[in-house]
C-alpha positions, 0 to 999 in steps of 0.5 A, spaced: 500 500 500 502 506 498 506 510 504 505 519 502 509 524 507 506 530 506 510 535 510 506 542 511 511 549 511 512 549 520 515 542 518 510 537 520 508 532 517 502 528 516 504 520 514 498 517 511 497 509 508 492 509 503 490 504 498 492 502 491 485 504 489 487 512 491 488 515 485 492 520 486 496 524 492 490 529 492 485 524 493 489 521 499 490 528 503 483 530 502 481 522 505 485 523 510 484 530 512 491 532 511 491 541 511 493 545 506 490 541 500 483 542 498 482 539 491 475 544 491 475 541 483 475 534 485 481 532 481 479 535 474 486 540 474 481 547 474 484 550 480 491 549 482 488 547 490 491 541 491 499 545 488 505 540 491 512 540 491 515 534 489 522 532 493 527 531 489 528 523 490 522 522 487 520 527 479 524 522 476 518 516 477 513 521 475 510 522 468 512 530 464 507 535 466 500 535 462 499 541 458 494 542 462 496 541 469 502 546 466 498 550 466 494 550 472 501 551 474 501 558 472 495 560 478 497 557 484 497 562 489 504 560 492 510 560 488 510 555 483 517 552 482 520 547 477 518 541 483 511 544 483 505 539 481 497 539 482 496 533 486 491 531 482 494 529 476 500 524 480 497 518 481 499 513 486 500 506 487 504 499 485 508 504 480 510 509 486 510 505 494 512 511 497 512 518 496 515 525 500 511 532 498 512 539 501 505 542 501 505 550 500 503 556 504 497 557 501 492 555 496 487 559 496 
């Protein structure tokens, strides 16, 4: 089952173990009640509420950023980087056991 760490911006974090049918780290955190995350679109990447940073360790097991989820991207209420990604388009699973996000300041 996959194992997400989301580390808010004091530094703590919330670890959350979800099932493989959780389809994306956005869905997971809301699940879960995770703060900062607030997927008001419901995963359909039309509002940049569920913006992650992305730890390095892991951009390499991610698929390219959509055209769309890029941009999304361009709205976010926190700085968007070259680590940013909406929640909702990364997918969870057999093909990512576990993952670290840095959640931003805000997001809305």
């Amino acid at each position: 089952m996959p194992t997400i760490t989301f580390v808010q911006p004091t530094g703590h974090s919330d670890t959350v173990t979800v099932s493989e049918k959780t389809s994306s780290l956005m869905r997971a955190a809301v699940a879960n009640g995770v703060e900062g995350i607030v997927g008001e679109c419901g995963g359909q990447a039309m509002c940049a509420t569920c913006h992650v940073y992305i730890r390095p360790e892991f951009e390499d097991a991610l698929p390219e950023i959509s055209e769309d989820e890029d941009e999304m991207l361009d709205c976010t209420t926190a700085e968007r980087t070259n680590r940013s990604r909406l929640g909702c388009q990364v997918s969870v699973g057999a093909h990512l056991e576990t993952i670290i996000v840095d959640v931003p300041t805000d997001q809305v």
